[in-house]
C-alpha positions in Angstrom: -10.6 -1.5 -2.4 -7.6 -4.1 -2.5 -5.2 -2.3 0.7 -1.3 -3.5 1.0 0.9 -2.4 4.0 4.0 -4.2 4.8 4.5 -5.0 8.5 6.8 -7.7 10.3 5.1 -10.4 12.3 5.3 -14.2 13.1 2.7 -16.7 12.8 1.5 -18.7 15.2 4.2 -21.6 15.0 6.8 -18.5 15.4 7.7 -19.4 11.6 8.0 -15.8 9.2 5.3 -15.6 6.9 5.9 -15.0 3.6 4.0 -13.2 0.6 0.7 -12.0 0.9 -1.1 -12.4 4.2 -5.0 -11.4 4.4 -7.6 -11.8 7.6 -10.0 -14.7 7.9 -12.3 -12.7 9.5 -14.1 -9.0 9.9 -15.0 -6.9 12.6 -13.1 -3.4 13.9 -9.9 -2.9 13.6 -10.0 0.1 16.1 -12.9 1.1 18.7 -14.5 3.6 16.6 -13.5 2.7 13.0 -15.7 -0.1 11.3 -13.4 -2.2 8.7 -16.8 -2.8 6.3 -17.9 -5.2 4.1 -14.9 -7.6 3.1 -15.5 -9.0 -0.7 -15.4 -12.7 0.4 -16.1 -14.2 -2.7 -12.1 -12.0 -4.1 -10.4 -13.5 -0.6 -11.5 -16.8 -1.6 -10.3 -16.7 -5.2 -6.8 -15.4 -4.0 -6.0 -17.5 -1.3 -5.8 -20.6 -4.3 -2.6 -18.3 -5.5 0.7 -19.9 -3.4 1.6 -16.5 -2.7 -1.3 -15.7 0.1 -1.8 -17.1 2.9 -5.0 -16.3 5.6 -3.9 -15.4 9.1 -5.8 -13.1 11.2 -2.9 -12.8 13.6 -0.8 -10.8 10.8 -3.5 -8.1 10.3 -4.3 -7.9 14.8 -1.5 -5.2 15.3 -1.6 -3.3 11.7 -2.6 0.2 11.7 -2.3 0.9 7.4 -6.1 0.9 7.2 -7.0 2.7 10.1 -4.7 5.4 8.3 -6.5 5.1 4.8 -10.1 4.0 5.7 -12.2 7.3 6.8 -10.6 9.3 3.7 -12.2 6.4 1.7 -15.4 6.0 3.4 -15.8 9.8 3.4 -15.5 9.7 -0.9 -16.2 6.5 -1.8 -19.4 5.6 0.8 -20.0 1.9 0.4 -17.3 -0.5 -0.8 -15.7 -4.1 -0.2 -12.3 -4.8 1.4 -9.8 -7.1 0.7 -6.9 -6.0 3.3 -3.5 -7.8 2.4 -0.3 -7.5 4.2 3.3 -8.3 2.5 5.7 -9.9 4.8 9.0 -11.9 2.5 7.9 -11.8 -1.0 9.2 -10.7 -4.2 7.9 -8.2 -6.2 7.0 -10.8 -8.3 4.9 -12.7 -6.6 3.2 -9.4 -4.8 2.9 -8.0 -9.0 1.1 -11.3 -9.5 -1.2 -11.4 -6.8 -2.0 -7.6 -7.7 -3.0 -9.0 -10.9 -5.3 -11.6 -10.1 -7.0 -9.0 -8.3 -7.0 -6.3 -11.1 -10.6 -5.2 -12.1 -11.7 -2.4 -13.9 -12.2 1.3 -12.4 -14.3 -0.5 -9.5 -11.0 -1.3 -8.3 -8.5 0.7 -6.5 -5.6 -0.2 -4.8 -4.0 1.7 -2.2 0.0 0.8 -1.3 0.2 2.7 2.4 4.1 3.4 3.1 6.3 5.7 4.8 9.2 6.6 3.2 12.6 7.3 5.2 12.6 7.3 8.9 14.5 9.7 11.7 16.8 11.0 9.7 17.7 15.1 10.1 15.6 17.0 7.7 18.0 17.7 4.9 19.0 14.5 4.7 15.5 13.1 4.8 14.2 14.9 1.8 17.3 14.5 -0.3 16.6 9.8 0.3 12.9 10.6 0.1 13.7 12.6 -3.2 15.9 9.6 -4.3 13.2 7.0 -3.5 10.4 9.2 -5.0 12.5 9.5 -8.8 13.1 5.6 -8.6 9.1 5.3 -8.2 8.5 7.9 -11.0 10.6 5.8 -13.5 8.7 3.0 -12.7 12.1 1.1 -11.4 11.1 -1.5 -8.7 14.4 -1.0 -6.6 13.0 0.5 -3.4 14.5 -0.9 0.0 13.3 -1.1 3.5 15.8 1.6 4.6 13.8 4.3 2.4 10.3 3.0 2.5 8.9 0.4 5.1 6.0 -0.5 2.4 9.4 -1.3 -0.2 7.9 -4.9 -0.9 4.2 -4.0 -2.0 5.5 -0.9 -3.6 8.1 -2.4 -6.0 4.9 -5.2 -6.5 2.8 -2.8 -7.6 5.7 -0.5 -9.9 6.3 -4.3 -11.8 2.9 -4.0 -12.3 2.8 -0.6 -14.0 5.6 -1.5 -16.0 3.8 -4.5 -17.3 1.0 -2.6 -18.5 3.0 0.7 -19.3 1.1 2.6 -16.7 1.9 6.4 -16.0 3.1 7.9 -12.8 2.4 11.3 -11.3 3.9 12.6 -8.2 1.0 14.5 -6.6 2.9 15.9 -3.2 6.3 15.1 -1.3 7.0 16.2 2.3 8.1 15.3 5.9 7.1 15.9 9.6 9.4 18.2 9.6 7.3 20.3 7.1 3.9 20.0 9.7 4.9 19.9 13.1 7.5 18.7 15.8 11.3 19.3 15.2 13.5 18.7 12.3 16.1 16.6 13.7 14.5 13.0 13.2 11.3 13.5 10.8 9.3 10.7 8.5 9.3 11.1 4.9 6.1 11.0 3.0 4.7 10.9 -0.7 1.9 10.7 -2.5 1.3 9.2 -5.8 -0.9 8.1 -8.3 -1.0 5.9 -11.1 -2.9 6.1 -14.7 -4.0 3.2 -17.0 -2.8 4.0 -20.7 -5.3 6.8 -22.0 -6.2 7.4 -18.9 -6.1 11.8 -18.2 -4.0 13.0 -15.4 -5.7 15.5 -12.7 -9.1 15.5 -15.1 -11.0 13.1 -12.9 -13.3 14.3 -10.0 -12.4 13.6 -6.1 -13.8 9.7 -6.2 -12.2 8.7 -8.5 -8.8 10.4 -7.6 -8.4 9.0 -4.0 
């Protein structure tokens, strides 16, 4: 499981980090939730790429895996980790880090992103709706005003268009469409992306996390 969320932090020295940021070290990430097994021997290999750097301080305050890990544990059981976060990079650079770690189906990567934030309801789904067709033509425009995760998302879209990928949209919504009011709501999506051949909505619930 290869994890991207895009957060803003400082290192150490106060400078910005840039690119791809991953932990030098394991452990919990909250109280009760158990981070698992982190594939060592894939951090090593990609920290040689001059987009990544290792900083434990980036990952101390993110909160992308405790969203996504107990849906994964709960299909998948046992797997390896490499957690990245995307501070300044290009979609570039992020498209070729996602590369070198591009495996066969033992790989998934997950991109974890809102979409557009505190904005009335309307006008929420109608940017979220925009955001969501750029994403479904496989255009890497997205900005940080529609989707907080814009860097890693637009890294992995270069990546489908490299390798022709399909894109299905498998649910779009808000807050507004759960629970609280609908005067300043989150946006959120859900989609997933096929290799060439690959059938849409035929696989069981592993393998379609």
């Amino acid at each position: 499981f290869v994890g991207f969320e895009l957060r803003a932090f400082k290192q150490t020295n106060g400078a910005p980090a840039c690119g791809a940021v991953h932990p030098d070290s394991g452990g919990n990430i909250a109280p009760t939730l158990t981070l698992g097994p982190l594939e060592r021997g894939t951090q090593a290999r990609i920290a040689t790429l001059p987009e990544v750097t290792v900083s434990a301080r980036a990952h101390a305050l993110d909160h992308a895996l405790e969203v996504q890990l107990p849906f994964l544990q709960r299909l998948l059981g046992d797997f390896g980790v490499v957690p990245l976060i995307v501070g300044q990079a290009s979609a570039g650079a992020v498209a070729d880090v996602l590369e070198a770690l591009w495996g066969g189906r033992e790989t998934l990567i997950v991109i974890s992103s809102d979409l557009s934030h505190y904005l009335p309801y309307e006008a929420a789904r109608k940017a979220d709706r925009a955001s969501v067709d750029a994403m479904l033509s496989l255009e890497p425009t997205l900005d940080h005003d529609h989707a907080c995760g814009a860097t890693p998302g637009n890294g992995l879209l270069e990546v489908a268009r490299r390798r022709g990928m399909e894109i299905e949209l498998l649910d779009l919504r808000n807050s507004g469409d759960t629970a609280g009011d609908r005067d300043r709501v989150v946006g959120y999506a859900s989609l997933a992306l096929y290799e060439q051949g690959e059938a849409k909505g035929g696989r069981d619930d592993t393998e379609s996390v």
